[in-house]
N, C-alpha and C positions, 0 to 999 in steps of 0.2 A: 647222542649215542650212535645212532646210524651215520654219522660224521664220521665219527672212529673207526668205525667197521668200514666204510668207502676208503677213507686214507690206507687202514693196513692191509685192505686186498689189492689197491691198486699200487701199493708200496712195495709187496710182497715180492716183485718178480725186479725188483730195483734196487732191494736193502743191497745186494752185493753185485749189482751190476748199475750201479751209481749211473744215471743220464747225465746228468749237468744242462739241460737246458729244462725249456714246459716245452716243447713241443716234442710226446712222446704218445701211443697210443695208451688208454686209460685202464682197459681191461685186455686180456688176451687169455689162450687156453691154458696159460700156466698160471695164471692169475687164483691164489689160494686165499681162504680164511687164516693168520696166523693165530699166535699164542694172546696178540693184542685185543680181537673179535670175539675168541671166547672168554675171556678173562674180564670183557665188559659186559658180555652177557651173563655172568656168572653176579656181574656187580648189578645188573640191571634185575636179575633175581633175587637179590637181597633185599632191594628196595621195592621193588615189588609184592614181595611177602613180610617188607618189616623185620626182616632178620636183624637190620644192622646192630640193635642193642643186646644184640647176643651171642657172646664169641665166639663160641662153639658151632652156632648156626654159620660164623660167617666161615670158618675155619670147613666145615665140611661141607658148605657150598662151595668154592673155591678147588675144593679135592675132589668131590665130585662132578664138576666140571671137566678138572685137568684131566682127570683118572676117563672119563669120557672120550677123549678127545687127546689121545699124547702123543701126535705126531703132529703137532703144529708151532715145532721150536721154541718151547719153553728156554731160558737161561739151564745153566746146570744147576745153580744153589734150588733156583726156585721148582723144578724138576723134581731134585731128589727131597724135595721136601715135602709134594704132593705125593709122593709113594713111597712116604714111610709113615711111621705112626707119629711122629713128630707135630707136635702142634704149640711151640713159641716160636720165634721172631727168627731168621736169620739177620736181622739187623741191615738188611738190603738199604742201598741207595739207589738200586737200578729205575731205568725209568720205567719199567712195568705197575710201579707205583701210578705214575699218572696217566700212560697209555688206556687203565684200563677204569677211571676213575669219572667218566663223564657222565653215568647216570644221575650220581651224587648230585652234579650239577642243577640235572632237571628236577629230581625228583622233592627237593629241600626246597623249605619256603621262607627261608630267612640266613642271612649271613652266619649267626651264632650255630643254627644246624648246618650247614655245612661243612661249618668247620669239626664241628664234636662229631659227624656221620664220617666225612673223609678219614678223620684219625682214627676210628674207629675200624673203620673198612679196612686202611691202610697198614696199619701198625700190627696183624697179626703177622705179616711177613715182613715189610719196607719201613719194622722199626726206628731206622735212623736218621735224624732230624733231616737230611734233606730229600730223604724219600717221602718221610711228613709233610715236608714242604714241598715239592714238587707236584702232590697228588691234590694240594690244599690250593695253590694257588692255580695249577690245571681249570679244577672245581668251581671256584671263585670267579674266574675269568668266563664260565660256560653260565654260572649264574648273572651274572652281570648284564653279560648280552642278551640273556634273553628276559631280564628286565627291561631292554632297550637303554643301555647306558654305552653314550660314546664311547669309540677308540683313544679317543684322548684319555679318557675316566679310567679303562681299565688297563692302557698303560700306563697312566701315572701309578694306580693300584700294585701294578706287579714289579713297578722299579723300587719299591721298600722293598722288596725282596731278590731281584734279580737285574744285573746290568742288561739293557737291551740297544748299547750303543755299537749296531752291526751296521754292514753296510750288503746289500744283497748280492752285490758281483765278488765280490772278497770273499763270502760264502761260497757262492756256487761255484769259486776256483780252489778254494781253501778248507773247506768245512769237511770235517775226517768222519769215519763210525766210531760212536760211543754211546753205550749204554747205560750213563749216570743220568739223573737227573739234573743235576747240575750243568752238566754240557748237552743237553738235549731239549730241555722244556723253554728255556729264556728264546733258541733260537727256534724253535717249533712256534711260541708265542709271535716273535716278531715279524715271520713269514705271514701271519694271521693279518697282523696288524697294516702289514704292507697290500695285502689282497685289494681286491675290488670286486670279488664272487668267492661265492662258497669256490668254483672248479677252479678260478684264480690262484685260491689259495693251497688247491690240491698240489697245483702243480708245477708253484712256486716253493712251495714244503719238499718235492719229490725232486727237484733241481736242485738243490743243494746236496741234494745227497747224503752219507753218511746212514744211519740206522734209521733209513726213512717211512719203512711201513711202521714205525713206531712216533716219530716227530711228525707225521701226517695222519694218523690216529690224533695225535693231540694237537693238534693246528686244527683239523677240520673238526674236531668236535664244540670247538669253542665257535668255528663260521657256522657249522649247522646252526646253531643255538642265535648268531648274531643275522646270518644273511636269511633266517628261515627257511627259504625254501632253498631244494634239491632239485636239481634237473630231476624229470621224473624218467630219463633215458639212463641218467648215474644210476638211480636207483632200481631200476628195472634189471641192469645189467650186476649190481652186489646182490640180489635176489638170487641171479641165476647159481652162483658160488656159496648158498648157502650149504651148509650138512645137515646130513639127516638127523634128526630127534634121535637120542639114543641115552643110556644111562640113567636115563631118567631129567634129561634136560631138553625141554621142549624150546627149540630156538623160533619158532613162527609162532608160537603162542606168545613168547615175549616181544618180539617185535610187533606185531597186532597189539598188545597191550599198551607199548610203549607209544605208538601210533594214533593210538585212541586216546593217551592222555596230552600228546602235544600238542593236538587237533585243539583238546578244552584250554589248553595253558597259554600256547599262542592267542588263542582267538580273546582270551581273557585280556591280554595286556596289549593288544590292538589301540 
């Protein structure tokens, strides 16, 4: 979860001013929470409170979030659908589906919930099948690793569902912005896959470019989960960018929480 929130603050100042290489400074004063950091902490609230078996609860966590917090570049569909009375599916593919989708990961203690929690979480906006799948296999890949299950294992895992035959410099010269999941989660995965550190993998996600505080939201949410630990200098420095509690979403109480539980989860599967 704080995987996701590092990628899209440090993405944040890159989604339209693309680097193409890793060596770029990690934070800076323009460096923001986008629409990716609240939308995980909204999901990170659900699970938290056990909302997920309740649609309505996860529909006006979610609104209550956005409606908190709505200058932090929402899509248009998904925008105007937090501020109106509307509560079914826009039928979205976008990848907001899996950018925001990695507490699932932690929080689920079996394959079978994961998959019923992510669709569930998923589908009241990112109805359609490959925003299902994009948030599913995100999910699956965050629970893997932090079962301790090789990169071999969870890309064999994610090629029934997504081709991951890229090559990284063909990326970082060719790789355009898009917003589906479909053209975002396979190569946001395989930046992971290629890493050698959580910051490795920030900042081989962020070199590619393209819609990258959102594909490094979901690269680094799946290395938090696989590499463990976080420089405690990364994390010191996504602290300093958090917002203030407001609307009723207390964002340092959920990361304290979250915190205290990965402390027990990790130290469990040691």
């Amino acid at each position: 979860m704080l995987g996701a929130m590092i990628g899209d603050t440090v993405g944040s100042v890159y989604e339209f001013n693309n680097v193409r290489s890793k060596d770029f400074p990690l934070f800076s004063k323009n460096s923001f929470f986008t629409d990716d950091s609240i939308m995980t902490l909204a999901v990170a609230e659900i699970m938290q409170n056990h909302y997920y078996d309740d649609k309505d609860k996860i529909i006006d966590t979610f609104k209550k979030w956005g409606r908190a917090y709505p200058d932090r570049g929402y899509g248009g569909h998904f925008f105007d659908w937090l501020f109106s009375d509307e509560r079914e599916s826009y039928h979205s593919f976008g990848n907001g589906a899996a950018m925001r989708i990695s507490p699932v990961g932690w929080y689920c203690q079996d394959e079978e919930e994961v998959k019923r929690i992510s669709k569930a979480i998923t589908e009241v906006t990112h109805s359609h099948p490959e925003g299902l799948k994009g948030a599913e296999v995100t999910a699956m890949c965050i629970f893997y690793a932090r079962k301790g299950k090789s990169k071999e294992f969870i890309k064999q895992y994610v090629e029934k569902y997504y081709n991951l035959d890229f090559e990284y410099e063909e990326l970082r010269k060719n790789y355009r912005f898009n917003e589906t999941c479909q053209k975002t989660v396979p190569q946001a995965i395989f930046c992971f896959l290629i890493s050698s550190s959580f910051e490795d993998c920030l900042r081989t996600t962020i070199s590619i470019g393209g819609d990258c505080d959102t594909t490094a939201a979901i690269s680094c949410s799946i290395a938090e989960a696989y590499y463990k630990d976080i420089d405690e200098s990364i994390l010191d420095n996504l602290y300093k960018f958090l917002p203030n509690d407001k609307g009723g979403c207390h964002i340092k109480s959920i990361i304290e929480k979250f915190n205290e539980y990965k402390a027990v989860d990790l130290a469990f599967f040691e």
